[in-house]
C-alpha positions as CSV (number, residue, x, y, z in Angstrom):
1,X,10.8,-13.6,8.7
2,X,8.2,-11.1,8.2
3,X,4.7,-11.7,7.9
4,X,2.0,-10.1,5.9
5,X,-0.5,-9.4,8.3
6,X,-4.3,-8.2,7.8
7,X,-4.9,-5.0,9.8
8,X,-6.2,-5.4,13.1
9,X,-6.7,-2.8,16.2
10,X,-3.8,-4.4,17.8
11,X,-1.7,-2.7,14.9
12,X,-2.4,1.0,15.9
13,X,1.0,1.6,18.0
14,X,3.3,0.1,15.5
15,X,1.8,1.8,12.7
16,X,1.9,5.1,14.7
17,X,4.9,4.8,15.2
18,X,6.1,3.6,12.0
19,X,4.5,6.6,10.3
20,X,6.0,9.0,12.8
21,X,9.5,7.1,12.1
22,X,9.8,6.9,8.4
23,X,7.9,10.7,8.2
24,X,10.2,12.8,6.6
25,X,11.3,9.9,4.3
26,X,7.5,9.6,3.0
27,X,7.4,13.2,2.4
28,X,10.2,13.1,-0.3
29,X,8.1,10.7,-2.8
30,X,4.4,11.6,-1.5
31,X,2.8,14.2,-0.1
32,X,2.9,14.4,3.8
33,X,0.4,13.0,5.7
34,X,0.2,16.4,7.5
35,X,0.2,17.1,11.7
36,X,-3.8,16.8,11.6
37,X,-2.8,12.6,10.0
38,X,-1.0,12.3,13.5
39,X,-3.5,14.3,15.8
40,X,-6.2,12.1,15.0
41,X,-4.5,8.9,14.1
42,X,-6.9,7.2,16.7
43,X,-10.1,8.6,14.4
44,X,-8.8,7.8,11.3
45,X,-7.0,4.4,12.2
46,X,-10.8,3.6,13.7
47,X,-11.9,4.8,10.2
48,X,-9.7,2.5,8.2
49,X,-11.2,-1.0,10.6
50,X,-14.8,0.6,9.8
51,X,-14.0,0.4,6.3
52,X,-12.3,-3.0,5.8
53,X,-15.3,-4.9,8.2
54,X,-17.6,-3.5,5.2
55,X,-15.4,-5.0,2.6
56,X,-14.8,-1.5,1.0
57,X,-10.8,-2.1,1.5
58,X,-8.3,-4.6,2.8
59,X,-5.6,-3.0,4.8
60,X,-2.2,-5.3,5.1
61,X,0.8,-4.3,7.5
62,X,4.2,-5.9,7.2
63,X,5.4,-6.6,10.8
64,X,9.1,-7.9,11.6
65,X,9.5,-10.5,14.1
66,X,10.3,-8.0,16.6
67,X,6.5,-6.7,16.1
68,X,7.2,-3.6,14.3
69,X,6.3,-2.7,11.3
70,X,7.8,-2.6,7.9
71,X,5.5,-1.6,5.3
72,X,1.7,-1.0,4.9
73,X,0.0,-2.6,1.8
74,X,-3.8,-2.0,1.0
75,X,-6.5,-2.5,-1.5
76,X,-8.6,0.2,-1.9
77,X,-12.2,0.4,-3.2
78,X,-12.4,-3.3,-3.7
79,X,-15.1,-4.7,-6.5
80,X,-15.4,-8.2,-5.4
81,X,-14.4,-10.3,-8.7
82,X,-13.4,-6.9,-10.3
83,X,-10.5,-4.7,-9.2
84,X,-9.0,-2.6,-6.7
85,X,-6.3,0.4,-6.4
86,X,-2.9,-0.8,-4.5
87,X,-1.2,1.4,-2.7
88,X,2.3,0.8,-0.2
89,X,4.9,2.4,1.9
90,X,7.6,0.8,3.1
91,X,10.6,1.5,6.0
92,X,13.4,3.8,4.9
93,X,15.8,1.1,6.4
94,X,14.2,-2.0,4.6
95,X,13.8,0.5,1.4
96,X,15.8,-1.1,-1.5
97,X,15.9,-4.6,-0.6
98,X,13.0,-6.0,-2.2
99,X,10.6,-6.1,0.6
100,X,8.3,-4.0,-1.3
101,X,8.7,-6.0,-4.5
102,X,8.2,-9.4,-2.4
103,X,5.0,-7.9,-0.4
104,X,3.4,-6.5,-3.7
105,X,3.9,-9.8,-5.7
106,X,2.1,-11.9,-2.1
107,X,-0.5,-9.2,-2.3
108,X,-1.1,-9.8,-5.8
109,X,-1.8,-13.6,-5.0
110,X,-4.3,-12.8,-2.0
111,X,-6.1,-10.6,-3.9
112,X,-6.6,-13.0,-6.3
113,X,-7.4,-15.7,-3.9
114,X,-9.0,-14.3,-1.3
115,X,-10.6,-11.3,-3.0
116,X,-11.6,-13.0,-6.3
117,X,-9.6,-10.2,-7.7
118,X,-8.7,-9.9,-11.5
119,X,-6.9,-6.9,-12.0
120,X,-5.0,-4.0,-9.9
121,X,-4.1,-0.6,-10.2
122,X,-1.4,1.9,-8.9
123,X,-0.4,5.1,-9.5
124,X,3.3,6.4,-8.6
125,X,4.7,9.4,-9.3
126,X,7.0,10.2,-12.4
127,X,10.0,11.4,-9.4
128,X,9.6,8.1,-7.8
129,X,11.4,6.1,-9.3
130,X,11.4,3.0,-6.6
131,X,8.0,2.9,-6.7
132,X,8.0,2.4,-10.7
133,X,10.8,-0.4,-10.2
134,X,8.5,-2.4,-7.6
135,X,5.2,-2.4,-10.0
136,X,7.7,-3.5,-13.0
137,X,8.9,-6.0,-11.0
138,X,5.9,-7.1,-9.8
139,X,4.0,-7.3,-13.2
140,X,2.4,-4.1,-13.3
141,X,2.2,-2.1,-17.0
142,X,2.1,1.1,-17.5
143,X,-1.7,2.5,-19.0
144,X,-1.6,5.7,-18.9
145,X,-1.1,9.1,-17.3
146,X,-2.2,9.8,-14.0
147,X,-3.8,13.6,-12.8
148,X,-2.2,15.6,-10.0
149,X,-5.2,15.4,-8.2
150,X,-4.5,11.8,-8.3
151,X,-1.1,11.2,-6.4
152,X,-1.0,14.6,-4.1
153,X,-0.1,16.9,-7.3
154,X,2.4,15.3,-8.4
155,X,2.6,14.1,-12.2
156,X,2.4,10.3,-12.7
157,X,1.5,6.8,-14.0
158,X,-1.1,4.2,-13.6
159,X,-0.1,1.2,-13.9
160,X,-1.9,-2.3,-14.0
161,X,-1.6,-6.0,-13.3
162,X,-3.7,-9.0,-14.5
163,X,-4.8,-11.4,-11.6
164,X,-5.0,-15.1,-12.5
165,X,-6.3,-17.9,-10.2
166,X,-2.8,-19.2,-10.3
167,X,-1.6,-16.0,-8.8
């Protein structure tokens, strides 16, 4: 079974190498990391650890039993007993199976446990349709539109999801 993992330095190969993997496939729904992203992956990865010790963001990676990884899931700009901004990626060949719905929905409950979280955001998109299925499916209402400069130029939604206790 997969497991939801917190994001850890021991991470850095299998998320290197599931960004390099699943590249191109990223690039049709989002904007592309660009060659500078994998240049400096070391920097920035280094970047991401500094900012989850402070409590700024919680970074998640999905990883098979194999050790690979599957999907990325973070928090961003975390307001302890407030909110935060989801964001996610998932493999090309788990896309479609409900491994992004599944991980959204257990990220929903840690936030709220673990986080004291009440609420989430995301924005997707209007072309990516996947992405608008998951946050339906994982309680998320639309709430309005989202700028270009929001989602990589692209025109979009924000979407939101109540956190309960019980979630």
């Amino acid at each position: 079974m997969p497991e939801l993992q917190r994001l850890r330095a021991d991470h850095a190969p299998a998320v290197l190498a599931f960004e390099l993997a699943n590249r191109a496939y990223f690039a049709a729904s989002v904007t592309d990391r660009g060659d500078s992203y994998f240049e400096r992956f070391s920097d920035r990865y280094d970047a991401l650890l500094a900012e989850q010790e402070a409590g700024i963001c919680a970074f998640h990676v999905l990883v098979d039993e194999d050790g690979s990884v599957l999907g990325r899931f973070n928090l961003f700009d975390l307001v302890e007993g407030g909110s935060a901004d989801l964001g996610y990626r998932v493999a090309q060949h788990v896309a479609g199976q409900g491994v992004a719905t599944a991980t959204v929905e257990e990220l929903c409950r840690l936030a709220a446990s673990r986080h004291g979280l009440r609420m989430l955001r995301a924005a997707t998109s209007d072309e990516n349709i996947a992405s608008q299925k998951v946050l339906a499916k994982a309680g998320f209402v639309p709430v309005g539109r989202a700028l270009p400069s929001e989602i990589g130029g692209k025109q979009g939604t924000w979407y939101e999801r109540t956190l309960t206790p019980a979630d």
